[in-house]
VOBAZA-867609 format. One record per atom (N, C-alpha, C): y negated, x, z negated; residue in one letter. Coordinates in steps of 0.05 Angstrom, whole numbers, padded with zeros to 5 digits, always signed. Example, Ala and Ser with C-alpha at 12.3 -4.5 7.8 and 13.67 -1.06 7.14 Angstrom:
// VOBAZA-867609
+00114+00264-00156A/+00090+00246-00156A/+00066+00264-00156A/+00045+00257-00142S/+00021+00273-00143S/-00001+00258-00157S/
END
This chain:
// VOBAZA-867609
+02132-03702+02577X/+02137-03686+02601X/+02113-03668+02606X/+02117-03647+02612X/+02102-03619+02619X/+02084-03628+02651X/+02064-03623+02660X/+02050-03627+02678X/+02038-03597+02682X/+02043-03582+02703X/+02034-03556+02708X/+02001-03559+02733X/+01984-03547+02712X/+01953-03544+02737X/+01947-03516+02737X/+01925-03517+02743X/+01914-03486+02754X/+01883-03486+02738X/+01880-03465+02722X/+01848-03457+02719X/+01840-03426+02738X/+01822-03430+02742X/+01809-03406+02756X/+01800-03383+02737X/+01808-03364+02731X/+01798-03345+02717X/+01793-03312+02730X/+01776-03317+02764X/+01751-03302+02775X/+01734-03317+02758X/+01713-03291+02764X/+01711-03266+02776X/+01717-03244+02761X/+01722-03212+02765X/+01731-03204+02739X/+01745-03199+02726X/+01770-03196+02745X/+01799-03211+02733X/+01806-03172+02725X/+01800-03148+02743X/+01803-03131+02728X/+01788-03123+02715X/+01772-03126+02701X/+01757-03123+02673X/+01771-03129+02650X/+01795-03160+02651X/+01807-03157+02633X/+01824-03129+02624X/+01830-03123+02633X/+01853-03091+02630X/+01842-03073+02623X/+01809-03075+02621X/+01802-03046+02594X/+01788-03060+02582X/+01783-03085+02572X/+01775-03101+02544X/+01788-03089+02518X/+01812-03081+02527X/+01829-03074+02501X/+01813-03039+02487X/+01801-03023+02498X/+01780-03001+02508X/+01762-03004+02484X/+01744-03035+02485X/+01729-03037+02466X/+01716-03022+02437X/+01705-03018+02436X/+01687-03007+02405X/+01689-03034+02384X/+01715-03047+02392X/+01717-03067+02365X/+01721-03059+02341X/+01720-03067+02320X/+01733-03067+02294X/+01749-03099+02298X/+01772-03099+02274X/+01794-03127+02271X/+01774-03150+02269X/+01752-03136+02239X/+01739-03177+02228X/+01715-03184+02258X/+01701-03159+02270X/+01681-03172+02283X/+01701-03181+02303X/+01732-03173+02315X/+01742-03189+02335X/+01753-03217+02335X/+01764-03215+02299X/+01774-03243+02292X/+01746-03258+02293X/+01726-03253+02289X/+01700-03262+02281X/+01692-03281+02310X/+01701-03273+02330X/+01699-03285+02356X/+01710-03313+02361X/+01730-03322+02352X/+01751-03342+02356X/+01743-03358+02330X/+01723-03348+02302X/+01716-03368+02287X/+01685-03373+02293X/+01674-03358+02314X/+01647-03363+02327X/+01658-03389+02339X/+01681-03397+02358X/+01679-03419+02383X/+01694-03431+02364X/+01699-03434+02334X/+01706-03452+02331X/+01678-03463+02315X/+01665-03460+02299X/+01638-03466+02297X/+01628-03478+02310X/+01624-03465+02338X/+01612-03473+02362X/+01618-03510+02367X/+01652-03507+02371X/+01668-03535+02371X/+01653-03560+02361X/+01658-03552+02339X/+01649-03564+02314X/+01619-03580+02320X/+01596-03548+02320X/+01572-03563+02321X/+01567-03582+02331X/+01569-03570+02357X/+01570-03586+02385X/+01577-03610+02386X/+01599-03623+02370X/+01615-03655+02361X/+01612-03658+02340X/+01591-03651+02321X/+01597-03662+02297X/+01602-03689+02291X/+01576-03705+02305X/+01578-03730+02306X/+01594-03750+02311X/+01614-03740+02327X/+01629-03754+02334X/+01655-03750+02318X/+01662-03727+02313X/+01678-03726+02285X/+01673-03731+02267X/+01654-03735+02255X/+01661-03750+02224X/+01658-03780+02226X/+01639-03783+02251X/+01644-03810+02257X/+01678-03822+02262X/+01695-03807+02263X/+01718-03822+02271X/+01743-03813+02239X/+01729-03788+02223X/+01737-03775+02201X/+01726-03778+02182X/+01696-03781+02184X/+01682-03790+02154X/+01670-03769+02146X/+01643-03766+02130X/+01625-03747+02125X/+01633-03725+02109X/+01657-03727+02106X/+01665-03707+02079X/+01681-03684+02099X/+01692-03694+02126X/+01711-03672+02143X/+01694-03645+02138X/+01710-03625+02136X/+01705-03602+02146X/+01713-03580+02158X/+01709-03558+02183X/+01716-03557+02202X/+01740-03525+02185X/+01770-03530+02200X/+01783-03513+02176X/+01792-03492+02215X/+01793-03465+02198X/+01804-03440+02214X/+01819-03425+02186X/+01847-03422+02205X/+01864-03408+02191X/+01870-03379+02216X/+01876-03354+02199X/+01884-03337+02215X/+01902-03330+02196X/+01926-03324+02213X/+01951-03311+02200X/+01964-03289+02219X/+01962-03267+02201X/+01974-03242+02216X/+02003-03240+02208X/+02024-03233+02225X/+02048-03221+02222X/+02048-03193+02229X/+02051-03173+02210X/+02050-03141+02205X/+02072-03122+02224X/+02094-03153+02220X/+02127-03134+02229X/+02117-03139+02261X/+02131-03111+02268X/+02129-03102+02300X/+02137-03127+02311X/+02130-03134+02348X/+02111-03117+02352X/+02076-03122+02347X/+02076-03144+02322X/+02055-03161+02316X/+02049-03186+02328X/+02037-03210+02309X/+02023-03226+02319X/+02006-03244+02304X/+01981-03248+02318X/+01959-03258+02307X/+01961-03288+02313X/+01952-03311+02296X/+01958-03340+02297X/+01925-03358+02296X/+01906-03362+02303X/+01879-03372+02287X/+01880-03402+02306X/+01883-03417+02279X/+01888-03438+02291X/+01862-03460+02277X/+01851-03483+02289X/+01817-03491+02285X/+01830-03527+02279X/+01818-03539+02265X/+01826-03572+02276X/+01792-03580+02287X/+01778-03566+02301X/+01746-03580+02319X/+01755-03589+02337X/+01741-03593+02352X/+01749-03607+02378X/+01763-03606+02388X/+01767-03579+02399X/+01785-03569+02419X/+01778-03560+02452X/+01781-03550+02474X/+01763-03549+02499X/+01775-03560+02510X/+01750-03583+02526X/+01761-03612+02535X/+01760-03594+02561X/+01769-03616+02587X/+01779-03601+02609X/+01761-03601+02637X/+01727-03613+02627X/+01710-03596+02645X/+01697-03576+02634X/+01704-03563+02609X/+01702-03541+02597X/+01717-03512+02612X/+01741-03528+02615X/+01772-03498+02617X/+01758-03472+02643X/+01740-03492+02663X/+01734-03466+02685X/+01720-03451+02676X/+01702-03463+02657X/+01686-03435+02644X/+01690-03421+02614X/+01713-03432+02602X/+01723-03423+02583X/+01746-03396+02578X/+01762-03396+02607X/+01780-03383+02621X/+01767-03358+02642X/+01738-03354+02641X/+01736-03339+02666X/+01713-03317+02652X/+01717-03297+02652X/+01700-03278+02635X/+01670-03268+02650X/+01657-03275+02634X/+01631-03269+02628X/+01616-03291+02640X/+01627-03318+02641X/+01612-03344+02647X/+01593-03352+02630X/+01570-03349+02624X/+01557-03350+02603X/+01555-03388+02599X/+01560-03389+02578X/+01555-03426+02574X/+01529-03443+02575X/+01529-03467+02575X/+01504-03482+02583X/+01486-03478+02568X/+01493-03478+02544X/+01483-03474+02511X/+01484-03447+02503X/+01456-03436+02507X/+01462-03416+02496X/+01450-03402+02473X/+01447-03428+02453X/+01430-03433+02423X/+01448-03421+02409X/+01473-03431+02411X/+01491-03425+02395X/+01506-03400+02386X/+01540-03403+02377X/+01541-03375+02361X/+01558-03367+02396X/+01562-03384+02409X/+01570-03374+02438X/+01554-03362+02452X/+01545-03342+02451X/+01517-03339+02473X/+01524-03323+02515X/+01540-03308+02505X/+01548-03291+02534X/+01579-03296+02547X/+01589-03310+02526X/+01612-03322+02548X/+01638-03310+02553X/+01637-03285+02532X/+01657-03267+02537X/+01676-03265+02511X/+01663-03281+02481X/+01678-03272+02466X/+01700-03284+02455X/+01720-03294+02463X/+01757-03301+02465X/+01768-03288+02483X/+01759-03283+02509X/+01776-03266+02517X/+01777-03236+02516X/+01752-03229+02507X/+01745-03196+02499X/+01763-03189+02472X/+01757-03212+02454X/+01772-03205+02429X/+01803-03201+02428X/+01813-03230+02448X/+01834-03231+02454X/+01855-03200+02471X/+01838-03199+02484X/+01849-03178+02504X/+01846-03151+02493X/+01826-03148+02472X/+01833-03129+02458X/+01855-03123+02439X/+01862-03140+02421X/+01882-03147+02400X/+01908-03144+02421X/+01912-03157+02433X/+01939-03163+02455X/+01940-03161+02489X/+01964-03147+02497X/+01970-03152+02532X/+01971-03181+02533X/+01985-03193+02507X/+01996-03226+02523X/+01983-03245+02508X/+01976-03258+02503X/+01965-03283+02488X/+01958-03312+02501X/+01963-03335+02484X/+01962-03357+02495X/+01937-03374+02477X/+01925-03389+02493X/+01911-03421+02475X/+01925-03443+02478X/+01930-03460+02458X/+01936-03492+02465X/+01914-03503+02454X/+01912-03514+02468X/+01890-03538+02457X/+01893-03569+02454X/+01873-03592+02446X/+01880-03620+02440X/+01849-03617+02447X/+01834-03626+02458X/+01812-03639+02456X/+01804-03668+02439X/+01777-03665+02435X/+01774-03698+02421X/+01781-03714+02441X/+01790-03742+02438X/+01777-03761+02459X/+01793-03756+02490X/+01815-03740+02480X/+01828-03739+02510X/+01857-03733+02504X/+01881-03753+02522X/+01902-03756+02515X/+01919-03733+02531X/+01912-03720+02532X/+01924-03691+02542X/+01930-03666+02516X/+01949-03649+02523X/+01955-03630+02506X/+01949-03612+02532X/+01941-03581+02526X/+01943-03567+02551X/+01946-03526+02540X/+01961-03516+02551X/+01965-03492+02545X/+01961-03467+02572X/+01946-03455+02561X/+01949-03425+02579X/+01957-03409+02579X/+01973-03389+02588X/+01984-03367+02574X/+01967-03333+02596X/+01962-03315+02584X/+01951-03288+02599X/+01969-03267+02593X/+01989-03261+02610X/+01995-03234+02613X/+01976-03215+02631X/+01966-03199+02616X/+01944-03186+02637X/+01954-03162+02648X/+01983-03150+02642X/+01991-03131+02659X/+01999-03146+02686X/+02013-03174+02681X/+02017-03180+02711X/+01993-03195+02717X/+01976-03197+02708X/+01950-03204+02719X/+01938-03195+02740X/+01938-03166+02733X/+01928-03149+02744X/+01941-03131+02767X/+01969-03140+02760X/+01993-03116+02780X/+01987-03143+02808X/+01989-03164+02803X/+01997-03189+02817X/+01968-03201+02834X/+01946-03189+02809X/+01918-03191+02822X/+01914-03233+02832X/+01930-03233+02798X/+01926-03266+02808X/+01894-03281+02793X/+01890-03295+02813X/+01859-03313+02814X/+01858-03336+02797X/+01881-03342+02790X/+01894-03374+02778X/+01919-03376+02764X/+01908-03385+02739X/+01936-03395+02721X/+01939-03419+02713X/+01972-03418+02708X/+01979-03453+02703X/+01971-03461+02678X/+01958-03477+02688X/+01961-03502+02660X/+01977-03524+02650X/+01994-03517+02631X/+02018-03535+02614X/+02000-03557+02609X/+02005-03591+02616X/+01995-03608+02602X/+02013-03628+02583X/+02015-03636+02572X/+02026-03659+02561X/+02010-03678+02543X/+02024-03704+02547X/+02013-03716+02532X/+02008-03727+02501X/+01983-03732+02487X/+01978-03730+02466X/+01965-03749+02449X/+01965-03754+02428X/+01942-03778+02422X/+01908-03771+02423X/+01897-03785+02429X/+01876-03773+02443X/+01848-03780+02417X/+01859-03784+02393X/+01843-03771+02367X/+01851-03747+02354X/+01872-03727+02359X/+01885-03712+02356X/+01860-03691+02368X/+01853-03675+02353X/+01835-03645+02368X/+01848-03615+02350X/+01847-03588+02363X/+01854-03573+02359X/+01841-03549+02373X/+01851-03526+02369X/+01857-03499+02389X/+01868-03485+02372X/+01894-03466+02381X/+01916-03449+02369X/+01914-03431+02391X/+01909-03407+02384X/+01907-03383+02396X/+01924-03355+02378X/+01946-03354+02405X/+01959-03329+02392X/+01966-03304+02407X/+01960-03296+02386X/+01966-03259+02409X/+01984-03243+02400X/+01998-03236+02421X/+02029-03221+02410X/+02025-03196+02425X/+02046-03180+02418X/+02057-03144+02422X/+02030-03137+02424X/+02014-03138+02395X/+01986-03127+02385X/+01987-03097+02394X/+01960-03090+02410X/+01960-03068+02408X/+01948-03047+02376X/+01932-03072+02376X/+01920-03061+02345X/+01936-03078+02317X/+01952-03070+02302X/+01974-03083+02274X/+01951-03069+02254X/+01936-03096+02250X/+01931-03096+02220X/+01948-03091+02194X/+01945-03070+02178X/+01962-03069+02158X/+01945-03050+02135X/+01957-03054+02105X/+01938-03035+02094X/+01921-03054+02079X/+01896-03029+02080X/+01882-03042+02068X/+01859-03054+02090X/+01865-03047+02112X/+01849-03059+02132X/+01847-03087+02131X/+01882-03108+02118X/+01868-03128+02115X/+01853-03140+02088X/+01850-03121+02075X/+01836-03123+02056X/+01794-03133+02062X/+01794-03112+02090X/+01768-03113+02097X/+01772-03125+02110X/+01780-03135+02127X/+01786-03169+02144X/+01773-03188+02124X/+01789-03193+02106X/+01782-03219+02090X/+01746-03212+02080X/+01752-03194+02069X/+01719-03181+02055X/+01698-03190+02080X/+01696-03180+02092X/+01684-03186+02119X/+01672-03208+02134X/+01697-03221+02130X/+01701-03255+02141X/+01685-03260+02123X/+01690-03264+02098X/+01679-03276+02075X/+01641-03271+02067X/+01639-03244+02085X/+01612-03239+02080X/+01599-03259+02110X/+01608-03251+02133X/+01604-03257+02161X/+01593-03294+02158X/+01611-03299+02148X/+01608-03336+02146X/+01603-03348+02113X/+01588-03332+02105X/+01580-03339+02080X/+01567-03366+02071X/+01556-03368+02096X/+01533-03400+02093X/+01545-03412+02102X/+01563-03415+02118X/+01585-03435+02119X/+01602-03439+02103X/+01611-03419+02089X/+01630-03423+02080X/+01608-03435+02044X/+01586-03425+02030X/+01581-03438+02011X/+01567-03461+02018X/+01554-03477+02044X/+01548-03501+02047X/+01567-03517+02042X/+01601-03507+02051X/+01617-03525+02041X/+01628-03539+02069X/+01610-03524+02099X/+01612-03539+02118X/+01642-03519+02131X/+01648-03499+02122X/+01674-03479+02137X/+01695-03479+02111X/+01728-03488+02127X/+01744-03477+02111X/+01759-03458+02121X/+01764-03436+02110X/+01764-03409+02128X/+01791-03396+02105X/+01811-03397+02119X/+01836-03384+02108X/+01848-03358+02118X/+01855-03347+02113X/+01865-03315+02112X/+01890-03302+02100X/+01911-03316+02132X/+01936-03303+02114X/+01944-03324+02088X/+01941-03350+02093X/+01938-03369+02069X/+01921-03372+02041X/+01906-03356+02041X/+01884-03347+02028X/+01861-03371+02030X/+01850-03382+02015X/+01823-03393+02020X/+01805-03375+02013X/+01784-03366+02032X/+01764-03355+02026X/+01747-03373+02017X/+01724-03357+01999X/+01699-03362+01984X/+01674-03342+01971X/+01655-03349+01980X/+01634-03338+01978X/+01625-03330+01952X/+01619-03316+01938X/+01606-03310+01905X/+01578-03297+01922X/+01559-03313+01904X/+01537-03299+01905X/+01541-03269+01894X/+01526-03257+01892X/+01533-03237+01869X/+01504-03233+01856X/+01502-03220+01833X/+01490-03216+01817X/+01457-03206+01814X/+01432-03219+01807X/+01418-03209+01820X/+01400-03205+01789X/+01386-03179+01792X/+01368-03174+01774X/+01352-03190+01763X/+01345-03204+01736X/+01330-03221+01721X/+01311-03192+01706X/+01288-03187+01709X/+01272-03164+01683X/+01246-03171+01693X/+01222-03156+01667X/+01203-03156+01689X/+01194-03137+01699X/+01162-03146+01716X/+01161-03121+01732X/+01146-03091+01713X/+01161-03070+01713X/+01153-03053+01702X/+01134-03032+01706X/+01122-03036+01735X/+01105-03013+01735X/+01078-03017+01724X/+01069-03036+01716X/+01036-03037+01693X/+01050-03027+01668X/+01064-03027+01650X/+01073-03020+01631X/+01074-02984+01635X/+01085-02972+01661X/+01085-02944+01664X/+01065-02930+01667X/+01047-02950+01685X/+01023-02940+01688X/+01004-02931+01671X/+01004-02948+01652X/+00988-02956+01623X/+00997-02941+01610X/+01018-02930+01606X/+01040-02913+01582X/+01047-02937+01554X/+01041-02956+01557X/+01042-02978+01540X/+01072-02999+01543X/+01084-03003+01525X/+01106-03023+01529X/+01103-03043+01540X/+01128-03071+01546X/+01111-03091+01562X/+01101-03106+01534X/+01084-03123+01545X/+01072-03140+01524X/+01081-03170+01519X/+01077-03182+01496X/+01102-03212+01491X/+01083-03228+01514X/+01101-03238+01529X/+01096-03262+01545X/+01096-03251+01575X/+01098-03227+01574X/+01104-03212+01609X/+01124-03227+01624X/+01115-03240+01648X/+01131-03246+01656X/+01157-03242+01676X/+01188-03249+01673X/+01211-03248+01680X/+01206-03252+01707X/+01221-03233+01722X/+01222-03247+01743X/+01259-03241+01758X/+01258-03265+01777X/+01285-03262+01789X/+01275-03242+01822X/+01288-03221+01821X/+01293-03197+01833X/+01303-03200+01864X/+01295-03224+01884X/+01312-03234+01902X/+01281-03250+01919X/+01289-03244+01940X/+01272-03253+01968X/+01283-03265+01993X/+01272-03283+02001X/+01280-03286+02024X/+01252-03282+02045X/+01252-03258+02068X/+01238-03257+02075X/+01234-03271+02101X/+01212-03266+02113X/+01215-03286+02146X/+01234-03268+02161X/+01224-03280+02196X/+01245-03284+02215X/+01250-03254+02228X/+01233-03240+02222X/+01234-03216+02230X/+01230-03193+02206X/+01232-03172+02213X/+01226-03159+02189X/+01213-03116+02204X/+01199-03104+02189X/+01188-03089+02192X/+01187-03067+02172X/+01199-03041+02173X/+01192-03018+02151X/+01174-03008+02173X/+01160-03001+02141X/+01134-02976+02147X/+01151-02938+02154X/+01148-02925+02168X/+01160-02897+02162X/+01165-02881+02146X/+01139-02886+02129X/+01131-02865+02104X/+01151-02876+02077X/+01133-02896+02075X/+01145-02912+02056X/+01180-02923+02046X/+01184-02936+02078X/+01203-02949+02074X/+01202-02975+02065X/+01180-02984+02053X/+01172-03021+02044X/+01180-03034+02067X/+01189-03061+02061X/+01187-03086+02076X/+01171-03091+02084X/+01164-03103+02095X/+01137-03120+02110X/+01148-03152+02129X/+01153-03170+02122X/+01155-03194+02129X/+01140-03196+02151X/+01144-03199+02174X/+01131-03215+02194X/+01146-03235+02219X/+01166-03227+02205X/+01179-03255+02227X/+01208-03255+02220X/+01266-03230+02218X/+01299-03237+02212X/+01310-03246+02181X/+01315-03269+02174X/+01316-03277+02151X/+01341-03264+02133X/+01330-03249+02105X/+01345-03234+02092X/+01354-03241+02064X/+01377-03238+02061X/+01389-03248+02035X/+01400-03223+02022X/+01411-03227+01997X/+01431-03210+01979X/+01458-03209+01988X/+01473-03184+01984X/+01492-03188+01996X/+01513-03160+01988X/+01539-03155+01987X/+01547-03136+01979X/+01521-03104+01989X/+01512-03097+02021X/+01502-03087+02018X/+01474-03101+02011X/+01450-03078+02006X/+01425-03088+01994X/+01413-03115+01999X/+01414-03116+02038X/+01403-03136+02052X/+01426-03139+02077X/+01418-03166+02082X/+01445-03173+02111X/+01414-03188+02125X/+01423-03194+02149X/+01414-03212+02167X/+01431-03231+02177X/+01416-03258+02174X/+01434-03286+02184X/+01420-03294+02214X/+01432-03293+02229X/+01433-03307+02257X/+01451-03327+02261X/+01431-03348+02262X/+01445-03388+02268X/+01469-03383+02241X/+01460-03377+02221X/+01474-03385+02199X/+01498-03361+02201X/+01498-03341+02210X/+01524-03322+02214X/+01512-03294+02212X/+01523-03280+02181X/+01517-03253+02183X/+01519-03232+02205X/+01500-03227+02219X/+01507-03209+02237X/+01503-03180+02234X/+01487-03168+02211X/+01488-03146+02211X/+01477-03140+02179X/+01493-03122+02167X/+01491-03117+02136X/+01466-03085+02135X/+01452-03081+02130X/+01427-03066+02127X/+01431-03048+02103X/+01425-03029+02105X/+01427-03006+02077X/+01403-03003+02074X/+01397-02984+02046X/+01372-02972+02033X/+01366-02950+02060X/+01394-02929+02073X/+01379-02915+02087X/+01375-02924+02112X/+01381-02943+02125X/+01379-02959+02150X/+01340-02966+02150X/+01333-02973+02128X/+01313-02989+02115X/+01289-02959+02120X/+01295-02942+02112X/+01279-02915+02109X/+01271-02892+02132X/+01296-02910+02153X/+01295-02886+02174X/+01261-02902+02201X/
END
């Protein structure tokens, strides 16, 4: 049997209605809903494998439907948001307790959401709680109605059972093309260390994604040999062509060199990426590097 409650989702409530406005692209929006599921995850690990065993790992599937008028499906088995979570999970720009994590400002499910779609819903299962519970956001009558509070569907559930299923319908933005081509590409770069630790299973459209290193220069170094006008000599040594520098990073103007002094950088389709809490956040060029 269905049990109907109320979450509060002031202050703010018209801000949802030009979220959709946004300077998104599709993967950094899908990229939002596999942030809080991460998040899920971290946050309980312990207690999930404690009840699943050390080998679980945390799976997000997104499935797009193309045919009008669209809809997006990203569904998590983590935790799920237990229900002294929902007031600040539901109410935009509540920034969370934790803000170590890949959740930092509090806004990104419903920004993403409300961009992609007018209507969309979450169900959730939490760990550890025998409730099922669903929200649904139409934000045209949100906003026509200027309502403060929506129902919450509960029913009951087995209370080792965890989840969140989030779907968004009559898309304003229909992925199609080759756009989802760079969806997947994307994803696959975005969650790379998750996904090659082995700790994310990350599907796409039924797709398992996976990470390939790619290919990195083995030679040696050639400029004493140019300098000299002389070949290299037997025993010069090989080197592998790949750095990881510290936590920050510094070009000179002139130059354009690196200089290590504090954002950690790997290989990556482009030259260099930057990883924040294990999540590509921004891919770096040769001319990004120079300016």
């Amino acid at each position: 049997m269905s049990v109907a409650r109320k979450v509060n989702i002031r202050p703010g409530v018209s801000v949802l209605s030009v979220l959709r406005h946004l300077n998104y692209s599709p993967w950094f929006a899908l990229a939002e809903f596999v942030d809080n599921s991460l998040q899920s995850y971290i946050e309980t690990k312990s207690k999930i494998h404690a009840i699943h065993g050390p080998a679980w790992k945390v799976k997000v599937s997104i499935d797009i439907d193309t045919s009008h008028p669209g809809r997006i499906t990203i569904r998590d088995n983590a935790a799920g948001i237990a229900a002294d979570a929902f007031p600040r999970a539901f109410r935009p720009a509540v920034i969370p307790p934790d803000r170590t994590g890949l959740s930092e400002f509090g806004m990104g499910m419903k920004s993403a959401a409300c961009w992609f779609a007018p209507k969309w819903q979450v169900r959730t299962k939490a760990l550890s709680e025998a409730v099922e519970r669903t929200v649904r956001f139409d934000i045209a009558t949100i906003v026509r109605d200027e309502l403060e509070e929506l129902d919450i569907d509960e029913r009951p559930a087995v209370p080792n059972d965890h989840f969140t299923e989030v779907a968004l319908d009559e898309l304003h933005h229909i992925p199609i093309g080759r756009t989802l081509g760079k969806i997947k590409d994307h994803l696959t770069d975005i969650y790379r260390v998750f996904l090659r630790d082995g700790a994310l299973d990350l599907r796409f459209n039924g797709e398992s994604l996976s990470y390939e290193e790619p290919p990195v220069l083995t030679a040696p170094f050639l400029q004493r040999a140019e300098r000299t006008g002389q070949g290299l000599a037997k025993g010069d040594q090989i080197r592998v062509w790949a750095w990881t520098l510290g936590e920050r990073l510094r070009c000179t103007a002139r130059s354009g060199k690196l200089c290590p002094i504090g954002v950690r950088l790997v290989p990556s389709r482009s030259p260099y990426s930057r990883e924040w809490r294990g999540r590509v956040s921004t891919a770096v060029t040769f001319r990004d590097l120079r300016k």
